[in-house]
VEXFI-239741 format. One record per atom (N, C-alpha, C): x negated, y negated, z. Coordinates in steps of 0.02 Angstrom, whole numbers, plus 32768, in hexadecimal, padded with zeros to 4 digits. Atoms other than C-alpha are relative to their C-alpha. Layout:
N
XYZ ...
END
This chain:
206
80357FF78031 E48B45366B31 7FC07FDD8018 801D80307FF9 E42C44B36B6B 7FC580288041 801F7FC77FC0 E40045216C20 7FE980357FD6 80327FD2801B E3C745A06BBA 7FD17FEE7FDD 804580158017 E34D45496B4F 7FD07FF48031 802E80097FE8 E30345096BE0 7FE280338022 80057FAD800B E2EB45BA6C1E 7FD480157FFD 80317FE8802C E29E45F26B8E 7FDB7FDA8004 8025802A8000 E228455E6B90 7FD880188036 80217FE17FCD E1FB45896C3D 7FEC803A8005 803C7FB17FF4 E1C146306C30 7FD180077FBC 8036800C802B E178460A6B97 7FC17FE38006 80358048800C E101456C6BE3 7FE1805B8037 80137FE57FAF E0FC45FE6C87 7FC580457FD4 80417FD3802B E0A1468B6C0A 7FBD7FD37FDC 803680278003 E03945FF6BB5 7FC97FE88033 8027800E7FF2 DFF545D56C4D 7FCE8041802C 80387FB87FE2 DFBB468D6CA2 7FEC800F7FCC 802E8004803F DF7946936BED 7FBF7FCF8001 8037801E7FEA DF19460D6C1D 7FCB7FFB8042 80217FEB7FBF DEE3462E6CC0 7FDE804D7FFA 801A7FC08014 DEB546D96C83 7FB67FFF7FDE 8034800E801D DE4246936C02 7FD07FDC8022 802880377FF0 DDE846176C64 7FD78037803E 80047FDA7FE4 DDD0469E6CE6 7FCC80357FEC 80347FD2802C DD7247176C55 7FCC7FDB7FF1 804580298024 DD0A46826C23 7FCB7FEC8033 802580127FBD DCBF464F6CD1 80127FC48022 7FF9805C7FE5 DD0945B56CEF 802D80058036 7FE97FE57FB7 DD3545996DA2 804A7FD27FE7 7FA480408009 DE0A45646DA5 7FF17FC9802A 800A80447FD6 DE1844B96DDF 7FD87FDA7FFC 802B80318004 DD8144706DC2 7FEC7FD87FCC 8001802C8051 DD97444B6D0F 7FB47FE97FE7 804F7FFD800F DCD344686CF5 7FE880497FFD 801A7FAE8008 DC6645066CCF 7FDF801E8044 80297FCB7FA4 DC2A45756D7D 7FBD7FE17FEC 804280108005 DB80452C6D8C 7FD4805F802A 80267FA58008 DB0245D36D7D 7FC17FF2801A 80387FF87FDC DA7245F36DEF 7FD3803D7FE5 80287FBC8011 D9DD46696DC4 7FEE80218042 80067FE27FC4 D9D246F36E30 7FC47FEA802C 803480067FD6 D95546E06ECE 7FC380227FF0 80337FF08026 D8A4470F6EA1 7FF5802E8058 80097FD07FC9 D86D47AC6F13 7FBF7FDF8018 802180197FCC D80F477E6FAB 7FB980337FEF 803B7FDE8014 D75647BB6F9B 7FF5804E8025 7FF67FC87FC1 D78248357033 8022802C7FE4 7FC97FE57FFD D80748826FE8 7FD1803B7FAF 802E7FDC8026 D78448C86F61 7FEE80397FF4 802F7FD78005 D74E49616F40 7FC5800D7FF7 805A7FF77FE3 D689498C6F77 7FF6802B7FC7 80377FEF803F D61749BE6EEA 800780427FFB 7FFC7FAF7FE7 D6184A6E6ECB 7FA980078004 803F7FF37FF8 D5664AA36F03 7FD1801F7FCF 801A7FF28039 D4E24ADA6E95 7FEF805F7FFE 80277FD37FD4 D4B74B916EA5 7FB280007FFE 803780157FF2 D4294BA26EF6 7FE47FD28044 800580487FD8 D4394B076F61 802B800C8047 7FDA80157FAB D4654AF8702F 804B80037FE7 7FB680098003 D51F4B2F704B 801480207FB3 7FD97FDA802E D52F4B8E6FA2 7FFF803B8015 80087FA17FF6 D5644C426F99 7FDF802A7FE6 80367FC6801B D4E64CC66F87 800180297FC4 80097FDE803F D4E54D1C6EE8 8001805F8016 7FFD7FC57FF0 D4FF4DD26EF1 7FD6802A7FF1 804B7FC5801A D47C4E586EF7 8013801D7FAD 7FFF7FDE8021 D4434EAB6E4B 801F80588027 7FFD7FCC7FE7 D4884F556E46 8001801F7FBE 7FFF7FCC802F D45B4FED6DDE 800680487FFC 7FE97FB77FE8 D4B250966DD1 7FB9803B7FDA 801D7FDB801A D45B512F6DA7 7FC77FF17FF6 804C7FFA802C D39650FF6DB5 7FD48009804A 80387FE17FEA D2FC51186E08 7FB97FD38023 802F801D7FEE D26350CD6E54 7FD1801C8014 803E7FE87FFF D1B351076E5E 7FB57FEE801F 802C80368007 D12650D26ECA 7FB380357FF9 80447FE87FF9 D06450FE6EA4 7FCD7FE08051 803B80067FC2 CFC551096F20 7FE67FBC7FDC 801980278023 CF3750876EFF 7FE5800C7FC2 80197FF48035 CEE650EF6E73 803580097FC1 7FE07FEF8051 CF8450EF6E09 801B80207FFB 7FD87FAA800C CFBC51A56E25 804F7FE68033 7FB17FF87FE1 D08251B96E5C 7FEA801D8044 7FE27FF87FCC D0AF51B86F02 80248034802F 7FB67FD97FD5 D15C51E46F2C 80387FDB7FA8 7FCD80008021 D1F951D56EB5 80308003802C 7FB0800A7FF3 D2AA51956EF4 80247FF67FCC 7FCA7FF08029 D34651D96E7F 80357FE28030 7FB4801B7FE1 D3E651826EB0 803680087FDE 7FD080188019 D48951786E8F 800A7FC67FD9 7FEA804B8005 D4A250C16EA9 7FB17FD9800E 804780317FE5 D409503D6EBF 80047FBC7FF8 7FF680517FDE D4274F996F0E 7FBD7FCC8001 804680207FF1 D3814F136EF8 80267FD48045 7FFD802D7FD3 D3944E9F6F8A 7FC37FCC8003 8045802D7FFE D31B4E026F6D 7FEE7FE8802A 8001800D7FAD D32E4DAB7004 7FE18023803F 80197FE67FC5 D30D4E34706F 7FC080317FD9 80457FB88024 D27E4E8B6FFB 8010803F7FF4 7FE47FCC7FEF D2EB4F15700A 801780257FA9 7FEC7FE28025 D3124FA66F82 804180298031 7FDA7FE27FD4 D3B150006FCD 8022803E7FBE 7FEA7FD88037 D3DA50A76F89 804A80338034 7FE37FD67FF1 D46D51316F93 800180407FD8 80007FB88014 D48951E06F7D 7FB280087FE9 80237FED8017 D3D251FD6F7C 7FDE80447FFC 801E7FC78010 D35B52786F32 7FBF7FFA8005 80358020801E D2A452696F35 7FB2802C800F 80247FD97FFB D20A52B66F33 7FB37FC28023 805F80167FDD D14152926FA2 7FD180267FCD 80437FF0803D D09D52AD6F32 7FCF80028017 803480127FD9 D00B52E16F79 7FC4801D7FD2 801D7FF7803A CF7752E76EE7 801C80237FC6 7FD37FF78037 CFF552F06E63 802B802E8008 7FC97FB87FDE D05153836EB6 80387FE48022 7FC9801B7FCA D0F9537A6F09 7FE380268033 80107FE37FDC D0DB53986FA5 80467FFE8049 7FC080097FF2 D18D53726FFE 80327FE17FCF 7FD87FFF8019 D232537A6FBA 804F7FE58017 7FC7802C7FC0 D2DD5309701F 80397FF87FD5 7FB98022800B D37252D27011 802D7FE48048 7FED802F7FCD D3D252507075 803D7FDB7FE3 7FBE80238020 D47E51DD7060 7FD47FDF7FF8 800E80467FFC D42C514C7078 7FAE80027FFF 8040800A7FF7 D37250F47057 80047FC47FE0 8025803B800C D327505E7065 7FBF7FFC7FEA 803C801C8008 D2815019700C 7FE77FC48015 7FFE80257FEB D2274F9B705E 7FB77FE17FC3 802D80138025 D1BD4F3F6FC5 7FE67FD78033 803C802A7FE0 D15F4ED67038 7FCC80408019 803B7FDE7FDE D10C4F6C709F 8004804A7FD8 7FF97FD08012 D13E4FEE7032 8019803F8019 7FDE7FD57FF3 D196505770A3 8039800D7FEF 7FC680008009 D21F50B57097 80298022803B 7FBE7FE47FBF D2C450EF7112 801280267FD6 7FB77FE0801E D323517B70EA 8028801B803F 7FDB7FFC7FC6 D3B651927165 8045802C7FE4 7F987FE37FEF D46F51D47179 7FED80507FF9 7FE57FAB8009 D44052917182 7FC480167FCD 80267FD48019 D38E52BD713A 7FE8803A8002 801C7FB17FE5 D352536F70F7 7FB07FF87FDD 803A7FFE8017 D293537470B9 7FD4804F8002 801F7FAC7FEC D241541B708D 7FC17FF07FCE 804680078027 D1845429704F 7FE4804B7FFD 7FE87FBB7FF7 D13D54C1702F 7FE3803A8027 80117FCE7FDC D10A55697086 8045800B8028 7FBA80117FDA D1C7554670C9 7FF57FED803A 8001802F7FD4 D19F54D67139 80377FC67FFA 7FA68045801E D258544B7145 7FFC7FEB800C 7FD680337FC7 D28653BF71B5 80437FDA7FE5 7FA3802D800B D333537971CF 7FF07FE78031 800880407FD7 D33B52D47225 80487FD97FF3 7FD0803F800E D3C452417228 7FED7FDB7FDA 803480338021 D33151D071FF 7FB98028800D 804080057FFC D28D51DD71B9 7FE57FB77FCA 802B80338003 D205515D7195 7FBA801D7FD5 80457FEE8011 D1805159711A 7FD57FC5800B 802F80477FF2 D0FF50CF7154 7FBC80187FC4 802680038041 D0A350BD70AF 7FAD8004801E 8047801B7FDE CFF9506A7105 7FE880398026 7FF87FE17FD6 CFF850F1717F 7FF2804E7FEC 7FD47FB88017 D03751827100 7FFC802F8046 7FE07FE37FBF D09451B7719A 805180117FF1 7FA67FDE8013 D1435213718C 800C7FFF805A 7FF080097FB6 D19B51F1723D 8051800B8003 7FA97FEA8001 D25652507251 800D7FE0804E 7FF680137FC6 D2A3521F72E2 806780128007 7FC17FFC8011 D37252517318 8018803B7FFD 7FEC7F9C7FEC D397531A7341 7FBF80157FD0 801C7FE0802D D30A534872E2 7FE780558021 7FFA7F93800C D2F4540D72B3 7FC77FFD7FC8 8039800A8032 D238542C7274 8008805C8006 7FE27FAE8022 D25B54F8721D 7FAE80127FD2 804B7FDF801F D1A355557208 7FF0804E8009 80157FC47FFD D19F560771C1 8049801E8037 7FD57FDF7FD2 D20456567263 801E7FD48044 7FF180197FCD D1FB55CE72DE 802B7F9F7FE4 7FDC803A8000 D270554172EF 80007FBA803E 801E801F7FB9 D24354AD7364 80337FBE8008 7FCC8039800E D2BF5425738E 7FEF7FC18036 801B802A7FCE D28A537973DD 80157FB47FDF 7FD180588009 D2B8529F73D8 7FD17FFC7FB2 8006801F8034 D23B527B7371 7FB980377FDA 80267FD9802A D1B552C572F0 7FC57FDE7FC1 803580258032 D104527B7298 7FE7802D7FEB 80087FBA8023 D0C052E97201 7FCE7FDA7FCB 802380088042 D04D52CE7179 803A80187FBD 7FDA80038023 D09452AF70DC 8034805B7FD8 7FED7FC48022 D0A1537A70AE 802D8017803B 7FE87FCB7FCC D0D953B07162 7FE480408011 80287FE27FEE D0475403717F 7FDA7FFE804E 801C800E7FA7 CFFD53AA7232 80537FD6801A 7FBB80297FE2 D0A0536E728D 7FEE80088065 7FEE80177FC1 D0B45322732E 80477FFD801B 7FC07FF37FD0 D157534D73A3 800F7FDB8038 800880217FCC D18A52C97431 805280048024 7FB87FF37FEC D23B52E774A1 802180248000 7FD67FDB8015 D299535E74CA 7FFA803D7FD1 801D7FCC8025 D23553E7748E 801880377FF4 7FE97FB18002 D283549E7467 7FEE80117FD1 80227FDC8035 D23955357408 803F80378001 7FBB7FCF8014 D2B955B373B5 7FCE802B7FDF 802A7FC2800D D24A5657738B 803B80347FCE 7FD67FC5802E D2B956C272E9 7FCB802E8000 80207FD98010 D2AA575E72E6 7FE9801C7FAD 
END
């Protein structure tokens, strides 16, 4: 009897004490030292280790801001007295501030010569240049004015200052019966006096 009490005693003290070592364990207290874990505050981040300001926009090293863009519109410029110009219809119309630049697609647009149209185009692509007021139209221009007089170009050029129209790029100038094909091509705004330079050929319909 006696061997078995002690036994039981012993596995009794032996659960009391992984009961206790259990608890002391959940509370923080290191075993053995019969004192509480002494507690450190974490390390304070090194000034390096920092993350850099986020920049302002605007400011050196920020990122550029993205062009305005507006579907479906138009732009219009007059002479000095006021009267209309020319008219560019677009698709799409990109401002570009930076570069002074208007950038258009899918255009449409019409030349004005004392309030009259006096050429009629279309082009993928055109640039406005608000500083000098020219404009590009490229990727595959057709331009017809009238008496059926056309030109198709890759690129043409209107130099505002100048009012000079300048195709340049397989151009095909189509007058009445004759067809003339050459590099490049200078015209008054109707396509009435034109100049031919490169690669000259005349095609005579009957």
């Amino acid at each position: 009897m006696k061997v078995r009490r002690r036994a039981a005693t012993a596995a009794v003290l032996a659960v009391l004490g992984l009961a206790i070592l259990w608890y002391v364990s959940r509370s923080g207290f290191p075993v053995g030292t019969g004192g509480p874990r002494p507690t450190h505050p974490p390390p304070a981040a090194s000034p390096a280790a920092a993350p850099p300001p986020a920049a302002a926009p605007g400011s050196p090293g920020s990122p550029s801001l993205p062009p305005i863009t507006v579907e479906e519109s138009r732009i219009r410029g007059a002479d000095p007295a006021g009267g209309l110009q020319w008219e560019l219809r677009a698709a799409a119309l990109q401002v570009d501030a930076d570069r002074e630049e208007v950038r258009l697609e899918g255009v449409e647009g019409t030349f004005l010569e004392r309030g009259k149209t006096a050429v009629t185009f279309t082009a993928p692509r055109a640039i406005f240049q608000m500083k000098t007021r020219d404009i590009i139209l490229s990727g595959g221009v057709r331009a017809r004015a009238s008496g059926g007089r056309a030109v198709e170009a890759q690129q043409v050029r209107w130099l505002a200052a100048r009012r000079l129209l300048i195709a340049t790029g397989r151009v095909r100038l189509t007058q009445e019966r004759m067809i003339v094909r050459a590099d490049r091509l200078e015209s008054d705004i109707a396509l009435r006096r034109t100049r031919l330079r490169g690669h000259i050929s005349v095609t005579i319909r009957e």
